[in-house]
Every structure is written in structure tokens, then in C-alpha cells.
Residue frames relative to the residue before (quaternion, step in Angstrom):
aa qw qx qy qz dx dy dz
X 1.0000 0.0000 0.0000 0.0000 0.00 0.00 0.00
X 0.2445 -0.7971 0.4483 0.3223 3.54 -0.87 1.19
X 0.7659 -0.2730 0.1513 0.5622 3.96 -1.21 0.07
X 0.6595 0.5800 -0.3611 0.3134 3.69 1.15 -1.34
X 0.5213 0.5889 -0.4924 0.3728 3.72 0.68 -0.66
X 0.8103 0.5168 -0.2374 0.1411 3.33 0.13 -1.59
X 0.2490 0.7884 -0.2679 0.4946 3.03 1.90 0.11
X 0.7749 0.3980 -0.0142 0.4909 3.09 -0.05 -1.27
X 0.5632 0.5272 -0.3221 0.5487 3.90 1.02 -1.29
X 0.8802 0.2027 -0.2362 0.3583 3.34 0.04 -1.53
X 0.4021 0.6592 -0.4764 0.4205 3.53 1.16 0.08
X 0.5566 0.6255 -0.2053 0.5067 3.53 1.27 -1.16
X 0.6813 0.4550 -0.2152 0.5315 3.81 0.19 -1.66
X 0.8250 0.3546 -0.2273 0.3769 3.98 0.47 -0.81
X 0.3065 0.7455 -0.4048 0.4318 3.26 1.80 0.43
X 0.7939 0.3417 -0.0018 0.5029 2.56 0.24 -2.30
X 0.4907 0.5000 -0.5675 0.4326 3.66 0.47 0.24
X 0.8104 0.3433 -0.3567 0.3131 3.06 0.10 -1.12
X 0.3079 0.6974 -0.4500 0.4651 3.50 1.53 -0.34
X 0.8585 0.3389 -0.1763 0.3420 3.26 -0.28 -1.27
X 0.5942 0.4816 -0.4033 0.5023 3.50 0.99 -0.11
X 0.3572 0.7341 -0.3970 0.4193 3.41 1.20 -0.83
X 0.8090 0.5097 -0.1307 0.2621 2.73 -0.22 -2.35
X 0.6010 0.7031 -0.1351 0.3553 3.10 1.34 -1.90
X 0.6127 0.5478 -0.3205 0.4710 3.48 0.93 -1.25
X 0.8348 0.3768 -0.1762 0.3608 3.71 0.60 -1.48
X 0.7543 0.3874 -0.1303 0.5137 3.44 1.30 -0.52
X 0.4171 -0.7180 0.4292 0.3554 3.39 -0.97 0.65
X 0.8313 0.0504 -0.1473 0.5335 3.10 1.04 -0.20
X 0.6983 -0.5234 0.3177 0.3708 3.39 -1.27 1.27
X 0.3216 -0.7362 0.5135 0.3016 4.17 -1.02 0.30
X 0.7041 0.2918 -0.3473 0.5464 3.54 0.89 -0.26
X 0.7005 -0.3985 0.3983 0.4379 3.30 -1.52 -0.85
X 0.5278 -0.5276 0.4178 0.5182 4.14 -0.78 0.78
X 0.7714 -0.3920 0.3925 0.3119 3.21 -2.21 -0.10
X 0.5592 0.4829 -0.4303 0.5186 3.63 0.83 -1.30
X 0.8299 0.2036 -0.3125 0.4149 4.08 -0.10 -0.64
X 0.5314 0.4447 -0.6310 0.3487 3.27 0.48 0.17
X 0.5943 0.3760 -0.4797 0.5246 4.42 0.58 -1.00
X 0.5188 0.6125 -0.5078 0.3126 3.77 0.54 -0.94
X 0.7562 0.3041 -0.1788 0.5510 4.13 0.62 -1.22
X 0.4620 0.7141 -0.3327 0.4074 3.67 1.45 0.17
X 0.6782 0.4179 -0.1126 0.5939 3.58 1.50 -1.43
X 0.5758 0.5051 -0.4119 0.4937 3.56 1.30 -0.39
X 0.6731 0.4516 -0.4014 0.4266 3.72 0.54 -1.28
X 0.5724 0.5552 -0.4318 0.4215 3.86 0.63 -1.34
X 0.8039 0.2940 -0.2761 0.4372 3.93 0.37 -0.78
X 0.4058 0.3609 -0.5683 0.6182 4.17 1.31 -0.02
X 0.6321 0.4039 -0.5227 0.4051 4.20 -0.71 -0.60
X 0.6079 0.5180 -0.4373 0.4134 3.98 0.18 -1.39
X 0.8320 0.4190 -0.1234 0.3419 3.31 -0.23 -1.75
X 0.7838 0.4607 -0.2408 0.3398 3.40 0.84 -0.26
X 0.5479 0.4142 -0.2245 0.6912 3.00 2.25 0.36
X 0.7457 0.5420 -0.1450 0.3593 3.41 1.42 -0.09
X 0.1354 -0.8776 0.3970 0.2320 3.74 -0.69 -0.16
X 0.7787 0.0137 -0.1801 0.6009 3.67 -1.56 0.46
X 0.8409 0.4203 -0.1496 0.3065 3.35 0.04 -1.70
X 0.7629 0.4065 -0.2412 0.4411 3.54 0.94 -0.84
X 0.4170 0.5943 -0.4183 0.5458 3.19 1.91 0.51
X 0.6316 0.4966 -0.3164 0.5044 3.61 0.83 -0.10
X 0.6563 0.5489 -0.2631 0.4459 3.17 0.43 -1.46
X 0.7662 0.4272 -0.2241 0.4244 3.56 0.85 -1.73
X 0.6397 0.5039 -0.3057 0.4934 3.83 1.14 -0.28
X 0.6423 0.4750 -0.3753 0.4700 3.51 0.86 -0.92
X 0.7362 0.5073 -0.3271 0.3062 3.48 0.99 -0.59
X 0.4224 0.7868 -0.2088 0.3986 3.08 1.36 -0.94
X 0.6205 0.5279 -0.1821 0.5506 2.98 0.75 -1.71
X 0.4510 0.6955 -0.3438 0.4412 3.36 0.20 -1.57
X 0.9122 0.0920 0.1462 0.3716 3.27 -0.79 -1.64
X 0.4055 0.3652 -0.5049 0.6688 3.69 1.28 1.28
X 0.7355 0.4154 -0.4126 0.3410 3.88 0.47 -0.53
X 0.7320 0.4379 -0.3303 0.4041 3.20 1.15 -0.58
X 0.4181 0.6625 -0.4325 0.4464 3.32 1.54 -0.35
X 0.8184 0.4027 -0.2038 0.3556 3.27 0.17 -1.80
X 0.4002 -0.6134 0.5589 0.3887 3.76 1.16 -0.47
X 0.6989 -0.4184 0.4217 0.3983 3.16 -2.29 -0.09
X 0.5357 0.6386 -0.3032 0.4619 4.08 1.24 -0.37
X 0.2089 -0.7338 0.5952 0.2522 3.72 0.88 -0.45
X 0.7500 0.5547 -0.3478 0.0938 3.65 0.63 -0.48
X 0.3394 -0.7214 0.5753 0.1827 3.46 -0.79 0.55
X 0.0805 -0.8471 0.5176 0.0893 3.66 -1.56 0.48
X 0.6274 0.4739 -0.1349 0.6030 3.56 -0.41 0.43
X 0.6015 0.5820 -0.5280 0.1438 4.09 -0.02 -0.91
X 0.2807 -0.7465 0.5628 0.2171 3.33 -1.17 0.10
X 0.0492 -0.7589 0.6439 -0.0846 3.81 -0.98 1.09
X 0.4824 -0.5925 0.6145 0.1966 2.73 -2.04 -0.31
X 0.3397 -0.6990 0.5163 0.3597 3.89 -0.39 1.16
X 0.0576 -0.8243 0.5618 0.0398 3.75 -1.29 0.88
X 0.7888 0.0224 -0.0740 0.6098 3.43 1.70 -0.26
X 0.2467 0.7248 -0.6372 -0.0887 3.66 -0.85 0.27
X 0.0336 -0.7860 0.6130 -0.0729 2.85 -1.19 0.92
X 0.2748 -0.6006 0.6590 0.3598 3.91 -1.17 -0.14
X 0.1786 -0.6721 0.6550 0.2956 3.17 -1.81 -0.64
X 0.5235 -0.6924 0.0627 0.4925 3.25 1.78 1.13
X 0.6077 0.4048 -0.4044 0.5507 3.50 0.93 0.58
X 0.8388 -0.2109 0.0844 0.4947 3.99 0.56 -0.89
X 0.5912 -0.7435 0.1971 0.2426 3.35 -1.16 1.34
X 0.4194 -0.6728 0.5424 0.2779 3.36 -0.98 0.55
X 0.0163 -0.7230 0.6894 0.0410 4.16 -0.84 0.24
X 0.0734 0.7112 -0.6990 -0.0160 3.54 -1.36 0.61
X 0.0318 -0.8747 0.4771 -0.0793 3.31 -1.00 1.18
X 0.4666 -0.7736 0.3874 0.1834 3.53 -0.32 1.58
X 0.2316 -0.7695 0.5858 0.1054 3.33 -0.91 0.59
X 0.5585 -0.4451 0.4352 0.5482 3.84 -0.68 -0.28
X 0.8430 0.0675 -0.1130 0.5216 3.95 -1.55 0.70
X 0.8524 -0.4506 0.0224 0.2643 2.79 0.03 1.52
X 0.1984 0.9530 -0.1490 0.1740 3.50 1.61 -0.39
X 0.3105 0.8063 -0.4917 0.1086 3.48 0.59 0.20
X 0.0362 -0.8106 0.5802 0.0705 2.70 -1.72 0.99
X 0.0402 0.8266 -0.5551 0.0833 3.94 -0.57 1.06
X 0.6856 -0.4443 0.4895 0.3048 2.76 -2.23 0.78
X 0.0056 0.6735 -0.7358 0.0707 3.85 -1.37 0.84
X 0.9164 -0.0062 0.0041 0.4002 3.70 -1.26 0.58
X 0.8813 0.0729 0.0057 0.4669 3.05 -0.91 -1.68
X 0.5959 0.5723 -0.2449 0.5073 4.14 1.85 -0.58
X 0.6741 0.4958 -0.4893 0.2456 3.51 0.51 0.07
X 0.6060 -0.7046 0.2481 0.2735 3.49 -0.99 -0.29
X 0.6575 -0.6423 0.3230 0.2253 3.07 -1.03 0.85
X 0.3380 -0.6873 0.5070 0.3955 3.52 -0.56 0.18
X 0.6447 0.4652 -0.3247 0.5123 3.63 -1.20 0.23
X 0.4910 0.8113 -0.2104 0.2377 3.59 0.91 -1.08
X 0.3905 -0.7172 0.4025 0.4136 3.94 0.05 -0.33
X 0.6241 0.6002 -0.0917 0.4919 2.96 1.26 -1.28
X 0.6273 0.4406 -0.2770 0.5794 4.04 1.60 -0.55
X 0.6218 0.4411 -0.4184 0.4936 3.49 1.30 -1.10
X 0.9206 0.1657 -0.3085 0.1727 3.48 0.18 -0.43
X 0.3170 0.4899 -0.6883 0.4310 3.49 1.08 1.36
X 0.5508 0.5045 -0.6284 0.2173 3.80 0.13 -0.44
X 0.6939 0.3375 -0.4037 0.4916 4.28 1.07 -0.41
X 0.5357 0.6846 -0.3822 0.3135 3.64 0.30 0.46
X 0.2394 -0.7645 0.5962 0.0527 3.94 -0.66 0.83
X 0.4795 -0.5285 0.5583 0.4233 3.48 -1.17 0.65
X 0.7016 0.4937 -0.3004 0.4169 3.55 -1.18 0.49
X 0.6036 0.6737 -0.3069 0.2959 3.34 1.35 -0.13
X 0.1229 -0.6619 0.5242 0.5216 3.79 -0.15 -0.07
X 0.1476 -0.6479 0.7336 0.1420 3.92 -1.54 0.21
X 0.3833 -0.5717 0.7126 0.1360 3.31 -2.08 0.75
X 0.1686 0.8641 -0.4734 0.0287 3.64 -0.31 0.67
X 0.0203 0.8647 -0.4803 -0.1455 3.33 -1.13 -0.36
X 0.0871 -0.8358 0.4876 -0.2367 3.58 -0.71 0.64
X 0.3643 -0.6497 0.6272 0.2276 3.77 -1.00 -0.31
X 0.6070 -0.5131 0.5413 0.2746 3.32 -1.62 1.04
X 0.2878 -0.6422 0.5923 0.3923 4.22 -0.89 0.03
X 0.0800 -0.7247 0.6097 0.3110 3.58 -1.00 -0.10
X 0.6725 -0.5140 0.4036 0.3474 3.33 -1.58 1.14
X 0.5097 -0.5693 0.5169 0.3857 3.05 -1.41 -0.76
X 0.6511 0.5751 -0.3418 0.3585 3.66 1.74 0.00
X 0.7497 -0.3152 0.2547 0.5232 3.90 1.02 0.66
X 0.7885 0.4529 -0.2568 0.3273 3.54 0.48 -0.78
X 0.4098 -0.7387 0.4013 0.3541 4.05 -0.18 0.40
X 0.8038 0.2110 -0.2910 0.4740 4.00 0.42 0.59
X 0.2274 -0.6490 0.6987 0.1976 4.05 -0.38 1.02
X 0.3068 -0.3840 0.8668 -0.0839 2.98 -1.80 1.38
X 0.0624 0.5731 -0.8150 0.0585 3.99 -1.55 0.92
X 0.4036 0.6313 -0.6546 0.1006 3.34 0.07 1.16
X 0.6149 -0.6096 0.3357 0.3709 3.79 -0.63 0.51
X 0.7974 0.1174 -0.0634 0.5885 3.37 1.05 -0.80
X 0.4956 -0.7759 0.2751 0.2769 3.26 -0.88 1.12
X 0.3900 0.6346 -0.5025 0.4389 3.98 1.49 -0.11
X 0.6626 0.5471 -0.2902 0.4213 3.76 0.60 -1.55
X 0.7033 0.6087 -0.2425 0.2759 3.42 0.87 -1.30
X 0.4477 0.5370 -0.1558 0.6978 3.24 2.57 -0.72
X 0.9534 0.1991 -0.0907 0.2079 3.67 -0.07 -1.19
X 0.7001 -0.4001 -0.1900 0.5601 2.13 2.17 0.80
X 0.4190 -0.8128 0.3832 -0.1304 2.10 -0.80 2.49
X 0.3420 -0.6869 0.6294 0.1227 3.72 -0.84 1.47
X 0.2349 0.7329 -0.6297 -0.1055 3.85 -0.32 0.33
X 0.7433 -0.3557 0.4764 0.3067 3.73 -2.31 0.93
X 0.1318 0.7805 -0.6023 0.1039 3.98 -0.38 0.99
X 0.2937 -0.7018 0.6470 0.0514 3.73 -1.37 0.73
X 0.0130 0.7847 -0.6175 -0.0517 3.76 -0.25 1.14
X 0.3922 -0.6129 0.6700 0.1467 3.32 -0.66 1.52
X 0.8980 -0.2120 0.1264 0.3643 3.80 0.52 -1.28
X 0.1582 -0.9173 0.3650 -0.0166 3.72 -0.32 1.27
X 0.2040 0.8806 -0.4267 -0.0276 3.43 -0.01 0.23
X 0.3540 -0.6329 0.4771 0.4964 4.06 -0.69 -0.68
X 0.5689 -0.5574 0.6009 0.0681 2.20 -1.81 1.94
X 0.5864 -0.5611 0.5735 0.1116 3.09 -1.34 1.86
């Protein structure tokens, strides 16, 4: 994107803030998803748009950025509060549950290894009242890999990993969204 877009973007981003504070005042809870995930599904579309006009190379370029601009969004904490999704999988693996939760453009986000959930947990009691198809209010922290970078993507192939990216998530706390 050249300097001229961003204009417009952040002209955009300070709308809908103020929207949302707006909102905020009358409602106990917010109707869309907070700001950090809305730019959060912003840096994802900018890299599905790159890559789909692009080749080998602008599949890098468009992922390395991305990243980029979800790490600095997300801070050194990875954590996020508040987001809003859609339930797409729960499951166990008879010891501790698994959760996957859609996001807007394809997005997924789920529980892997060292992120899934505990029985006894809060976060296990309350997928056990939940259905795939639900929307949910959650919250939690990105996982980081083990290669340097602050969000694991476990797609298999790197085009998918851009057009739609599955990233390693920890829900500290999930519930349905009112």
C-alpha cells in the first residue's frame, strides 16, 4: 500500500472508533467485534488482496508483512480481549478440549498442544454449553512458535497460510455473545 491509501484507512479506523465508543455508552455490550480485531482482520484482508493478484514472491512479501502489523498490533502480550467469532469445532482428545473459532475472511482460530483446555477449567465449563454455529465473546493470547515471530500460522501450505490463515490460539475466556 502506497503512503496515499493510509489516509483514507486511518480516516476510516477513527470513524468507527468513535462509533464504537458511541455505541459503548448505550449498550452493555459492543455489537460488532472491538477495534484491535477489526485492523486485526484488516492486515489479513490487505495480504488475501496481495496474494491473489500476486506471485511466489508477493506471497512472501504479503505474509511477512501481515505479520509485521498483527505483531505490532498485538504487542509483546499476544493478548487480545473481548473478540467476537463463530464456534466451528469442539472437540476433546479424551484428556483436554480442543475449540476452533472463525473469524471474518476465512480466519480460524484453535486450541493446538500446549493451548488447549483443561478440564475443570472455566473456559472447558463453558464450551461444554456451546454448539458449532454459535457467535462467542472470547479472549485469550496468540501462541508463539518456536521460530522468532509472535503468531504460529500451522497452515500446511504457505498460499493458505495468507488466504486463509488457521493461527495456534489460547482462550483464557469464552462465552456467548449476547
Amino acid at each position: 500500500m502506497g503512503p496515499g491509501v493510509w489516509v483514507p484507512v486511518v480516516g476510516v479506523v477513527l470513524v468507527l472508533a468513535l462509533v464504537g465508543v458511541v455505541r459503548r455508552s448505550d449498550a452493555s455490550e459492543p455489537a460488532g467485534p472491538p477495534l484491535p480485531q477489526w485492523l486485526f482482520t484488516v492486515a489479513v484482508g490487505a495480504a488475501q488482496d496481495r496474494v491473489a493478484d500476486g506471485n511466489a514472491v508477493t506471497l512472501v512479501s504479503a505474509r511477512r508483512h501481515r505479520d509485521r502489523t498483527i505483531c505490532a498490533l498485538l504487542g509483546p502480550s499476544r493478548r487480545v480481549h473481548d473478540w467476537l467469532g463463530t464456534l466451528h469445532g469442539v472437540s476433546t482428545d479424551a484428556q483436554q478440549g480442543e475449540v476452533t473459532v472463525a473469524l471474518d475472511d476465512g480466519v480460524m482460530l484453535h486450541t493446538a498442544d500446549r493451548a488447549k483446555l483443561r478440564p475443570g477449567s472455566t473456559p472447558f465449563e463453558k464450551v461444554a454449553d456451546l454448539h458449532d454455529g454459535d457467535q462467542v465473546r472470547f479472549s485469550g493470547s496468540f501462541v508463539r512458535p518456536g521460530d522468532g515471530t509472535c503468531i504460529n500460522s500451522t497452515n500446511l501450505f504457505a498460499k493458505t497460510g495468507v488466504t486463509s490463515p488457521d493461527f495456534v490460539f489460547r482462550f483464557n475466556a469464552i462465552r456467548a455473545a449476547q
